[in-house]
C-alpha positions as CSV (number, residue, x, y, z in Angstrom):
1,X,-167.8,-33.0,79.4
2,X,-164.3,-32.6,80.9
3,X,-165.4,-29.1,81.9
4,X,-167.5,-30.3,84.8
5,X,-164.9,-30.3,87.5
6,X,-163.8,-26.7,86.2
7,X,-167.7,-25.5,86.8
8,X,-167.5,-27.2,90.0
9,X,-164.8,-25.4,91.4
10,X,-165.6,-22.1,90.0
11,X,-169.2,-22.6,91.6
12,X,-167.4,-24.2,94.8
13,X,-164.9,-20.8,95.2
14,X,-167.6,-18.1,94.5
15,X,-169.8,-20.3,97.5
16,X,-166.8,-20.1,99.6
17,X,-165.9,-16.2,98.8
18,X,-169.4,-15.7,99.8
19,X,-168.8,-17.5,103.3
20,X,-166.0,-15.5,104.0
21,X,-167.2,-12.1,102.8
22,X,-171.3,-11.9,103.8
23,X,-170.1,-12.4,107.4
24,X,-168.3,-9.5,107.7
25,X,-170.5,-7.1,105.4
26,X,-173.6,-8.6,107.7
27,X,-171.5,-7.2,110.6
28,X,-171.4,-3.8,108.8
29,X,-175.4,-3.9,108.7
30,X,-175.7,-4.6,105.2
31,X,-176.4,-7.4,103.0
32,X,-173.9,-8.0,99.9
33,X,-175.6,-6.3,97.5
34,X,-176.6,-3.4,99.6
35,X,-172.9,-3.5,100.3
36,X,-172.1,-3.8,96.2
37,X,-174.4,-0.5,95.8
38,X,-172.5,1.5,98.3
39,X,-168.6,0.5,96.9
40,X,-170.0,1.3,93.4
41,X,-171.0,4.8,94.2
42,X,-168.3,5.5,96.7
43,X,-166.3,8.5,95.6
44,X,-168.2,8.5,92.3
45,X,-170.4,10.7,90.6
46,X,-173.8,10.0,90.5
47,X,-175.0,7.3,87.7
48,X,-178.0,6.2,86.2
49,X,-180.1,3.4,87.2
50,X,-179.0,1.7,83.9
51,X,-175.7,2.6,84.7
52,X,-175.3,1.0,88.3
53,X,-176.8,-1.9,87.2
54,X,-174.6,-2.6,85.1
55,X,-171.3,-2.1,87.2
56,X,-173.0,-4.1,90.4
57,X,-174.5,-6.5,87.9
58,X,-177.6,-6.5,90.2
59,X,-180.6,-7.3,88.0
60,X,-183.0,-4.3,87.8
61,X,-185.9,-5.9,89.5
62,X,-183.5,-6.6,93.0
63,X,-182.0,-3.1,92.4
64,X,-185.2,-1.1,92.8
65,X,-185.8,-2.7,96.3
66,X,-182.6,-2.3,97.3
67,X,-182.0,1.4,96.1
68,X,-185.4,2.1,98.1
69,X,-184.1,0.8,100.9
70,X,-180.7,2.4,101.0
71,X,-182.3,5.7,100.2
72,X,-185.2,5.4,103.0
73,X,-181.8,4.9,105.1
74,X,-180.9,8.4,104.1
75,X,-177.5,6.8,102.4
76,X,-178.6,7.4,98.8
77,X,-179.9,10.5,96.8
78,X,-181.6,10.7,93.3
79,X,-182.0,13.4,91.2
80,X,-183.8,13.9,87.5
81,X,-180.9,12.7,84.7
82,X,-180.1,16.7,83.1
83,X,-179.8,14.0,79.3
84,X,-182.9,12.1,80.4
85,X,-185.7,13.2,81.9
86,X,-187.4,9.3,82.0
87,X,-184.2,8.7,84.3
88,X,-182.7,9.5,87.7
89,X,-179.5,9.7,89.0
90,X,-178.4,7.7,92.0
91,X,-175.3,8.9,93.8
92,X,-174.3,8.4,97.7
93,X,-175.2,11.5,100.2
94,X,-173.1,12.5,102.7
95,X,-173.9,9.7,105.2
96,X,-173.4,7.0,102.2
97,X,-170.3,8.5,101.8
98,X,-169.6,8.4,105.4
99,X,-170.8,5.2,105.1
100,X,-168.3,3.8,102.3
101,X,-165.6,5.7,103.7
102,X,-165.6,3.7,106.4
103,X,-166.5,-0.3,105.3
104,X,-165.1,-0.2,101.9
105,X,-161.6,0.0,103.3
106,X,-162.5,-2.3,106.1
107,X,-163.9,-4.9,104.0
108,X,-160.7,-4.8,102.0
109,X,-158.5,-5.5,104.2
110,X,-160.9,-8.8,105.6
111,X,-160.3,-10.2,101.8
112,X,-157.0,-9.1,101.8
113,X,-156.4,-11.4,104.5
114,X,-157.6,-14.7,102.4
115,X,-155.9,-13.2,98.8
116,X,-152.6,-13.0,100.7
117,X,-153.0,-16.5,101.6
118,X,-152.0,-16.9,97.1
119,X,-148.4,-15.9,96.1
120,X,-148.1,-13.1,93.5
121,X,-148.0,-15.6,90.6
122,X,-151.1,-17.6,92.0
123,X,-153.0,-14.8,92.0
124,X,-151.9,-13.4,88.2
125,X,-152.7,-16.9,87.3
126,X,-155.9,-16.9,88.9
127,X,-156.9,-13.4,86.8
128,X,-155.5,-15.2,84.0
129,X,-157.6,-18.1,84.0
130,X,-160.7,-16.1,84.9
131,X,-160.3,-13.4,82.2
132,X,-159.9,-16.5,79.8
133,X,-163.5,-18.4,81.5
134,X,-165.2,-14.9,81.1
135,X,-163.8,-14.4,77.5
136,X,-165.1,-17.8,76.2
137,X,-169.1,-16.6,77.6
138,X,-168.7,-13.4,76.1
């Protein structure tokens, strides 16, 4: 069980990177995985449900509220899949666009300011290390 202390931390960091970043998205008017939605789509093409679940890991049930909300917003639109008429396609409108145009590259630079607190080798060995944790689940 000499893992434990590795879990802890890994549990302990995502905790903190979620102190640091829900703040500031909050500030934006949008909770973290409304936020997650909008810097998936941003300067995308629109995707299916399936699709954006997938890339915001957001499990479908939380998705569905959250799409319904961003889209009563006016931020989202959905049109019938052309290859599958069961599915719809979610992509930004202009005002989610807007939207992302503007708090995606403001949220960046907020983390930026606690990932340049790590030197350049920190951070590889922090990818490293995390790339090897996610290999060892998958």
């Amino acid at each position: 069980m000499n893992f434990l202390p590795a879990l802890r931390e890994l549990v302990m960091a995502y905790q903190g990177f979620e102190r640091y970043s829900a703040p500031d998205v909050k500030s934006m008017g949008l909770t973290m995985t409304q936020f997650d939605v909008i810097a998936t789509l941003g300067n995308q093409l629109p995707m299916s449900c399936k699709d954006l679940g997938e890339k915001t890991l957001v499990s479908k049930g939380t998705l569905t509220g959250v799409l319904e909300r961003l889209e009563a917003k006016g931020l989202l639109i959905k049109k019938s899949n052309p290859e599958d008429a069961r599915s719809q396609m979610i992509g930004l409108s202009l005002k989610g666009q807007q939207l992302f145009d503007t708090v995606f590259p403001r949220h960046i630079k907020h983390l930026e300011r606690a990932f340049d607190k790590l030197s350049s080798q920190e951070l590889s060995e922090v990818v490293q290390s995390l790339k090897a944790l996610k290999n060892i689940f998958n």
